[in-house]
Every structure is written in structure tokens, then in C-alpha cells.
C-alpha positions as CSV (number, residue, x, y, z in Angstrom):
1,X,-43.8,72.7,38.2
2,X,-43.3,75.3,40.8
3,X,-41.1,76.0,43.2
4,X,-42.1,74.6,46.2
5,X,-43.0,71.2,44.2
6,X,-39.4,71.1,43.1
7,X,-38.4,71.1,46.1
8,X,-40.9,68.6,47.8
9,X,-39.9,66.2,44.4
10,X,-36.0,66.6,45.7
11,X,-36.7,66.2,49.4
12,X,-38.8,62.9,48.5
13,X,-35.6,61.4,46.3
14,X,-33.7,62.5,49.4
15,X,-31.5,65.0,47.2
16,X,-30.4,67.7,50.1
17,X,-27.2,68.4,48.5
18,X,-29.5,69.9,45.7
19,X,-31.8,71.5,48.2
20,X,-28.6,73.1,49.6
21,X,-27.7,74.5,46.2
22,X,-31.4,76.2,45.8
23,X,-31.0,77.4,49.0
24,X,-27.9,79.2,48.7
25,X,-28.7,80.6,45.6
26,X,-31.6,81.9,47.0
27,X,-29.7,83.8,49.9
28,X,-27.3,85.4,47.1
29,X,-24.1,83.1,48.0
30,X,-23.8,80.8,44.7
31,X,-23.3,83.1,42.0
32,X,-21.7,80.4,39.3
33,X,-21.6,76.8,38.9
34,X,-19.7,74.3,36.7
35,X,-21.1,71.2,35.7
36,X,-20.5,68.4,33.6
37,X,-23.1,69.0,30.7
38,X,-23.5,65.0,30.3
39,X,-23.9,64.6,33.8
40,X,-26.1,67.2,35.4
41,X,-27.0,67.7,38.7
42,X,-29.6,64.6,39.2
43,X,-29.8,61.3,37.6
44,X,-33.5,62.0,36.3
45,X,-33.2,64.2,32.9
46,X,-36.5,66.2,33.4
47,X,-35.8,67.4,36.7
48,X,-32.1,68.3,36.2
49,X,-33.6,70.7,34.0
50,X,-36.2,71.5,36.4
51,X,-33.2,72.4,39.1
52,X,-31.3,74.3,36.2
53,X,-33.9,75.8,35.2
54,X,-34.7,77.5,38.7
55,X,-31.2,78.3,39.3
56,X,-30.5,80.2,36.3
57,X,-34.1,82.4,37.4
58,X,-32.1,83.3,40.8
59,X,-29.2,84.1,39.0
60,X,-27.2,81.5,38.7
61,X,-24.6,81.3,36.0
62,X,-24.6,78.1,34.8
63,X,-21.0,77.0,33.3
64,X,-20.6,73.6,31.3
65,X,-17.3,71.7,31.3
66,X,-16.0,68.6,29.5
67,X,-15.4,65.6,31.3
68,X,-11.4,66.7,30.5
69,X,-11.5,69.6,32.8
């Protein structure tokens, strides 16, 4: 899956808060981002790692908490 059907997949499930994400790190202003591993970003398993995936490539460093912190 590509880019630009990533993105078409989140704008279809309504997900602009994820959009917004992809979109900053594209222009450079999210360096870092903590998440709760058992969580993710999206409900759906396959494209949370889709969305992780493509942020890592743009440089994203992806930090995992516990559900303590």
C-alpha cells in the first residue's frame, strides 16, 4: 500500500487527526511521538502499522510507553 492509498483508506474511516500527523511529519514539524504500544494509533491492527510504518520513513521517532506513564 502506497502513500496516497494510505491516506485515501484514512480519509474514508474519517481519521483526520491521523491525516494531520502524516502531514506534519511530512513538512518536518513532528519529529517524535509517544504512543501506547497496545494501543496504536487506529483501531484496525494492519493499518496502524501501515501509519507507523510511513512515519518512521519521514523520520519519525517512534517512542513506546506503558499504559503507567
Amino acid at each position: 500500500m502506497n502513500k496516497d492509498e494510505l491516506i485515501q483508506q484514512l480519509t474514508e474511516k474519517q481519521l483526520d487527526d491521523i491525516i494531520e500527523l502524516i502531514e506534519d511529519a511530512e513538512g518536518g514539524y513532528l519529529e517524535e511521538l509517544e504512543l501506547v504500544e497496545s494501543l496504536g494509533l487506529v483501531h484496525d491492527g494492519e493499518l496502524n502499522t501501515r501509519v507507523i510504518e510511513l512515519l518512521k520513513s519521514l523520520g519519525v521517532k517512534i517512542i513506546y510507553v506503558t499504559d503507567d506513564e
